[in-house]
VEXLO-266645 format. One line per field, with one value per residue (C-alpha): residue number from 0; x, y, z. Coordinates in nm, 4 decimals. Example, Ala and Ser with C-alpha at 12.3 -4.5 7.8 and 13.67 -1.06 7.14 Angstrom:
seza c(0, 1)
x c(1.2300, 1.3670)
y c(-0.4500, -0.1060)
z c(0.7800, 0.7140)
***
This chain:
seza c(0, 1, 2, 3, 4, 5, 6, 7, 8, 9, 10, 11, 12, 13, 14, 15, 16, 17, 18, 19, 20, 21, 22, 23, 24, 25, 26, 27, 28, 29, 30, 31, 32, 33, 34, 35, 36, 37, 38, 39, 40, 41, 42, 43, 44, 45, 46, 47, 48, 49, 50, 51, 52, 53, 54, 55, 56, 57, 58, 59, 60, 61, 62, 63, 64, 65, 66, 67, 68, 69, 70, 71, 72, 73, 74, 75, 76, 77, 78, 79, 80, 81, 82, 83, 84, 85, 86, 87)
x c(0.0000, 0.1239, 0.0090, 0.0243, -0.0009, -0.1131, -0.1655, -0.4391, -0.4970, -0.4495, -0.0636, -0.0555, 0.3109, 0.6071, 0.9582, 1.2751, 1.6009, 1.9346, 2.2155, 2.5555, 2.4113, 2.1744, 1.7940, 1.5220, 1.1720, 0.9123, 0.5457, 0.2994, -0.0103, -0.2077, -0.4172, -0.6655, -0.7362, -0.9214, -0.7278, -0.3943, -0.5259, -0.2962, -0.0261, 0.1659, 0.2616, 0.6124, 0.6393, 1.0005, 0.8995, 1.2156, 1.0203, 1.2249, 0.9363, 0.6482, 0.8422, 0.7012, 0.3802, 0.3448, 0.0988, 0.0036, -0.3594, -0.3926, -0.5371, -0.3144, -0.2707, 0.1051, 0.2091, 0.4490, 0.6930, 0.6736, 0.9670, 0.9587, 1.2606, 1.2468, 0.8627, 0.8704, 0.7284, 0.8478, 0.6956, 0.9090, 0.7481, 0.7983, 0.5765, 0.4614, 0.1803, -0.1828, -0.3191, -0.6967, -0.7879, -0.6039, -0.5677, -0.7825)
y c(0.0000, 0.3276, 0.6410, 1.0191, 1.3013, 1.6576, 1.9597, 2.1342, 2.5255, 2.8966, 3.0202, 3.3011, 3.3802, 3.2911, 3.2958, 3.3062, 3.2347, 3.2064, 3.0447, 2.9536, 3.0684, 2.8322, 2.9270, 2.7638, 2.8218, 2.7666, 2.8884, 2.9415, 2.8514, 3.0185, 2.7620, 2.8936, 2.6704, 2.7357, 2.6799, 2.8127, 3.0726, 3.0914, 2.8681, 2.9450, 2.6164, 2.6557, 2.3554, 2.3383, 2.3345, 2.0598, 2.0782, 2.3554, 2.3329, 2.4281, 2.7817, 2.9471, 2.8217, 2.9765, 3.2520, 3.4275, 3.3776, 3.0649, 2.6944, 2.4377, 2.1096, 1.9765, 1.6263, 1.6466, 1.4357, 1.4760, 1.5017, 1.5717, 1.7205, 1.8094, 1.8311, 2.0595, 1.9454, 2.0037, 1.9804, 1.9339, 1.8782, 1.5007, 1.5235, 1.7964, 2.0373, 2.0621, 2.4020, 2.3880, 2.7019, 3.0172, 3.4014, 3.5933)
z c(0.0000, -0.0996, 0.0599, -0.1461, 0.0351, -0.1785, -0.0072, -0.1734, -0.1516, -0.2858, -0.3119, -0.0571, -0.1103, -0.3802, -0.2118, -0.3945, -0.1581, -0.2887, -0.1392, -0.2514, -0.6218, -0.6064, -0.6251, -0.3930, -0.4535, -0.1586, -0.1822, 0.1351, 0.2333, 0.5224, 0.7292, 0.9831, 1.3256, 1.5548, 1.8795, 1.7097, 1.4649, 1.1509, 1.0890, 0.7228, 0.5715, 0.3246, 0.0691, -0.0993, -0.4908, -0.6694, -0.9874, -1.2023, -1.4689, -1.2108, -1.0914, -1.4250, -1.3535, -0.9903, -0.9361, -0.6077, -0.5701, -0.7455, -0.6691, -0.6920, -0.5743, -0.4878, -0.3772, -0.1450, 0.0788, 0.4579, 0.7467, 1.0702, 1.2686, 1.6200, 1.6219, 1.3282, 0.9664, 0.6425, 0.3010, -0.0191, -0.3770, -0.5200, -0.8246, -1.0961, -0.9171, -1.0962, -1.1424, -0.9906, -1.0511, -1.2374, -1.0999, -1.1282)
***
C-alpha cells in the first residue's frame, strides 16, 4: 500500500532564496485553526518546470513528501503540481 499526500490550496506567497548561487523556490499557504489561529505552511517546490507556472492567488494542488525534525514538519514537492484554478 502506498500512501500520497497533496496539499491542496491557494498560493498566498512565492519565495525566492538564494544560497551559494543556487535558487530555492518555496510557496505558502495560510491555514486557519481554531485553537492556534494561523499557521503558514512553506512547501520546498524541486520541480524547475512548475516555478514558471506559480501565481500568487492561485489553486493548486502539490504532492508532497513529509519530514519531521524536532517536532517541526516540512513539506518538499515530489511530483509535478496541478493548477486547480487560475488568478484571477
Amino acid at each position: 500500500m502506498q500512501t500520497n499526500l497533496t496539499i491542496n490550496g491557494n498560493i498566498m506567497a512565492i519565495v525566492e532564496k538564494d544560497y551559494n548561487n543556487e535558487k530555492t523556490v518555496y510557496v505558502q499557504f495560510l491555514k486557519e485553526d481554531v485553537k492556534k489561529g494561523f499557521e503558514v505552511i512553506k512547501v520546498k517546490m524541486t520541480v524547475q518546470s512548475d516555478y514558471t507556472k506559480l501565481q500568487q492567488n492561485q489553486v493548486v494542488s502539490i504532492p508532497v513528501n513529509l519530514a519531521s525534525v524536532n517536532g517541526n514538519i516540512y513539506f518538499s514537492q515530489n511530483a509535478e503540481l496541478k493548477v486547480l484554478r487560475e488568478q484571477k
